[in-house]
Short mmCIF file of the C-alpha atoms (twelve columns), coordinates in Angstrom:
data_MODEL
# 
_entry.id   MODEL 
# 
loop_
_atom_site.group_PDB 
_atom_site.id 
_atom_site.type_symbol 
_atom_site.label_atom_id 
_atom_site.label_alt_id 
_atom_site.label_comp_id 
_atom_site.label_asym_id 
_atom_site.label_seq_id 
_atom_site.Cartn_x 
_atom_site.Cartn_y 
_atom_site.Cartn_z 
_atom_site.pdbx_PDB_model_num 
ATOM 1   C CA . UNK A 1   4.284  -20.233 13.820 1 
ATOM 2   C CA . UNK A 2   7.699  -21.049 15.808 1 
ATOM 3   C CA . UNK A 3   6.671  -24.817 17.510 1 
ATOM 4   C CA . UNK A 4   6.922  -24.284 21.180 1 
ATOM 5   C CA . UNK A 5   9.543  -26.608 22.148 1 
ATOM 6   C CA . UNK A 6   11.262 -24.622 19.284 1 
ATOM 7   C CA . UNK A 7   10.326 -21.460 21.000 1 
ATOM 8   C CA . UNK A 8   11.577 -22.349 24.469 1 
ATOM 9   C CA . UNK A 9   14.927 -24.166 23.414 1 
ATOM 10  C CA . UNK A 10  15.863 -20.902 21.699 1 
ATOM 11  C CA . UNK A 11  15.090 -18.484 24.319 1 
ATOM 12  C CA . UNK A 12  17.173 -21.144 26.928 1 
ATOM 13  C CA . UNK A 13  20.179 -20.797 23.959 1 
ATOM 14  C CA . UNK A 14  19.642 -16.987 24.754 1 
ATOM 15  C CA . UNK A 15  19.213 -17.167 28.287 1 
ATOM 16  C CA . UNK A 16  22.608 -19.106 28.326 1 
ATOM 17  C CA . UNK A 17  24.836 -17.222 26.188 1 
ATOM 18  C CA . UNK A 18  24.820 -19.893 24.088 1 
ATOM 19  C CA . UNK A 19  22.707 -17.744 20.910 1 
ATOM 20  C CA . UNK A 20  24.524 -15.519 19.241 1 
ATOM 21  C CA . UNK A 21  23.223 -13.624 15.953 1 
ATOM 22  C CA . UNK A 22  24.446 -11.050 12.912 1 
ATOM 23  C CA . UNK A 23  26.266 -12.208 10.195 1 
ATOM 24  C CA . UNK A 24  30.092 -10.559 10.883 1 
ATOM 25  C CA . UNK A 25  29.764 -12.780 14.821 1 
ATOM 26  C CA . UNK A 26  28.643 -15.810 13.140 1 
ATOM 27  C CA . UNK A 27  31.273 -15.594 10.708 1 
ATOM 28  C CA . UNK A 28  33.789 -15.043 13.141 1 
ATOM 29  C CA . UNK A 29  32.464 -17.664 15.412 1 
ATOM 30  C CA . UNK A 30  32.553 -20.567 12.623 1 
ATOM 31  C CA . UNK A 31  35.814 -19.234 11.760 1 
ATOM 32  C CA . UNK A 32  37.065 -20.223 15.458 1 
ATOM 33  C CA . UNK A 33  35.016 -23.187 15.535 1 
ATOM 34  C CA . UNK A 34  32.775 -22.405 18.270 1 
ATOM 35  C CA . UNK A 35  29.437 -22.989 15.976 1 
ATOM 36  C CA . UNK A 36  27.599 -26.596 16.580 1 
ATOM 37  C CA . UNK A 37  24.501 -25.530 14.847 1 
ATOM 38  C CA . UNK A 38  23.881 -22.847 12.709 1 
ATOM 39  C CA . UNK A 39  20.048 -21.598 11.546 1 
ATOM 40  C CA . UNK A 40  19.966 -19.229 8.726  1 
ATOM 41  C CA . UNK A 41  16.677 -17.504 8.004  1 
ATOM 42  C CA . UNK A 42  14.783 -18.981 4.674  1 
ATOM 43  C CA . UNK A 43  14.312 -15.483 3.522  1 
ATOM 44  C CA . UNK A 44  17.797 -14.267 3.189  1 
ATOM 45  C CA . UNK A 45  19.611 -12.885 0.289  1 
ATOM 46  C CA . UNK A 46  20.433 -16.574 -1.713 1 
ATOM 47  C CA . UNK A 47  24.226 -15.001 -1.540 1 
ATOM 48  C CA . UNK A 48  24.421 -14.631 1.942  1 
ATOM 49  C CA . UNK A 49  22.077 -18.341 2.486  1 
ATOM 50  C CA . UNK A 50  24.845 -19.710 0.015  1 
ATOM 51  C CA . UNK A 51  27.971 -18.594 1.585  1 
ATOM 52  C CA . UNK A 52  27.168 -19.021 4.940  1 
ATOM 53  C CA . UNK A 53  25.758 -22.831 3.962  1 
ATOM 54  C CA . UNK A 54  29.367 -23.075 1.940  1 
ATOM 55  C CA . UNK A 55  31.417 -21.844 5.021  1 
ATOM 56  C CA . UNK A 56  29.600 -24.424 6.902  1 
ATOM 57  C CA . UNK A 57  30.032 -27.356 4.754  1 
ATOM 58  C CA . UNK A 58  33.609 -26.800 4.544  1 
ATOM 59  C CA . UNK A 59  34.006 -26.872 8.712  1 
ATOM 60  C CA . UNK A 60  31.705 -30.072 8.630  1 
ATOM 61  C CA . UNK A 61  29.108 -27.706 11.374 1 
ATOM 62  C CA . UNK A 62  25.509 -28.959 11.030 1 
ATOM 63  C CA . UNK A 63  23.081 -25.471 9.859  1 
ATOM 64  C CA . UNK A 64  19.679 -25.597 8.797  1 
ATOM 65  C CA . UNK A 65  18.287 -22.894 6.645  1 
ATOM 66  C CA . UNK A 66  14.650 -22.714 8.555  1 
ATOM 67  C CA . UNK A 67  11.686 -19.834 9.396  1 
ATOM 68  C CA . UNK A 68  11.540 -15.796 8.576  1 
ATOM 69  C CA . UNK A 69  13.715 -13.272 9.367  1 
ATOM 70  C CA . UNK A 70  11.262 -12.016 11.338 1 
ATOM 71  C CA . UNK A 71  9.944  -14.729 13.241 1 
ATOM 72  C CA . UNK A 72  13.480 -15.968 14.443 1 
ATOM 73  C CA . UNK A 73  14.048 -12.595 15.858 1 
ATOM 74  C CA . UNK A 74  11.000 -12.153 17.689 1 
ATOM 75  C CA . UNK A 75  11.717 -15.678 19.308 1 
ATOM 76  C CA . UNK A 76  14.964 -15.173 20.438 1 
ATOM 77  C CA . UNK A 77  14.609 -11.621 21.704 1 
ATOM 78  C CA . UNK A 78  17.499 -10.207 18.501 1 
ATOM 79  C CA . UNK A 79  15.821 -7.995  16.474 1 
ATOM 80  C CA . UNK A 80  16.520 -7.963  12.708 1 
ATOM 81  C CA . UNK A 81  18.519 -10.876 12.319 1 
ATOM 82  C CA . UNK A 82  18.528 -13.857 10.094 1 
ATOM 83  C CA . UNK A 83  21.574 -15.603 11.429 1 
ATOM 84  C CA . UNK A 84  21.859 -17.664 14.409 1 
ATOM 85  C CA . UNK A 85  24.840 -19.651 16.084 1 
ATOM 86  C CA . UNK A 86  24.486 -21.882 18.623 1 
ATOM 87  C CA . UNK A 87  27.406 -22.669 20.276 1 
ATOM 88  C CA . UNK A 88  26.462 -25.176 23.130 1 
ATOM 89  C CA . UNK A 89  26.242 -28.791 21.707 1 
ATOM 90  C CA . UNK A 90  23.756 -30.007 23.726 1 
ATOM 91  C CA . UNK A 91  21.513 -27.008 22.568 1 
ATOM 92  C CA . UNK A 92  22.571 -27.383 19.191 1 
ATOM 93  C CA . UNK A 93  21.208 -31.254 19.037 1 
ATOM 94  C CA . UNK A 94  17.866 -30.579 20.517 1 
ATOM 95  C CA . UNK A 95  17.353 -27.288 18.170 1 
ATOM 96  C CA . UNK A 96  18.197 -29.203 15.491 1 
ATOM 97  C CA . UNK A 97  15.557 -32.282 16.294 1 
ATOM 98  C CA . UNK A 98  13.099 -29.549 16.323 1 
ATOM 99  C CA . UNK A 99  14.017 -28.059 13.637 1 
ATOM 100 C CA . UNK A 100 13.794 -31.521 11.311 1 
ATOM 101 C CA . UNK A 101 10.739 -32.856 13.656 1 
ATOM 102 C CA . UNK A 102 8.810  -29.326 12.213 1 
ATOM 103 C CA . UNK A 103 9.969  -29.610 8.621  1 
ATOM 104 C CA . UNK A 104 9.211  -33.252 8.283  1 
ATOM 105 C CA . UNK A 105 5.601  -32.513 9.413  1 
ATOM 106 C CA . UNK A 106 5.227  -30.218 7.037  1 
ATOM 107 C CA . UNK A 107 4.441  -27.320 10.259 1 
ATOM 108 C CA . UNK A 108 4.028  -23.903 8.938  1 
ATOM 109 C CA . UNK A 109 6.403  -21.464 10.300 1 
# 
């Protein structure tokens, strides 16, 4: 289960215009440089977890490869997607607090 500080950054990320999902507007959104935090669902295809990671690492833009498919959509209100960008900084930073504070706890998501 999404943490709910988790749970209400995304949905202000949303709220914001600051969330966007699908992998084609993610791709074109690194590609610009507007990403500051990508999340990319643990239960993706490894080939699209491992290019999207790769496209990352080569534009130095933090991602974390966290939760379901299914579970990330619910949260952030975009059904049937795996990929999310986050394009405001300060979002970004808290997300990705979460994000480590949940995995180094050992939550269940």
């Amino acid at each position: 289960m999404v943490s709910d500080k988790l749970s209400a950054y995304l949905g202000f990320a949303a709220k914001a215009r600051d969330l966007q999902s699908g992998y084609n507007t993610c791709l074109a959104l690194l590609d610009r440089g507007k990403v500051r935090l990508l999340i990319v669902a643990e239960d993706l295809s490894m080939n699209t977890v491992k290019k999207m990671t790769q496209k990352c690492e080569s534009r130095g833009t933090d991602y974390k490869i966290f939760g379901k498919r299914e579970e990330l959509s619910k949260v952030t209100g975009k059904s049937g997607n795996g990929i999310f960008a986050i394009t405001d900084g300060n979002f970004a930073k808290v997300i990705a607090e979460e994000i480590d504070r949940i995995q180094s706890e050992g939550e269940v998501f």
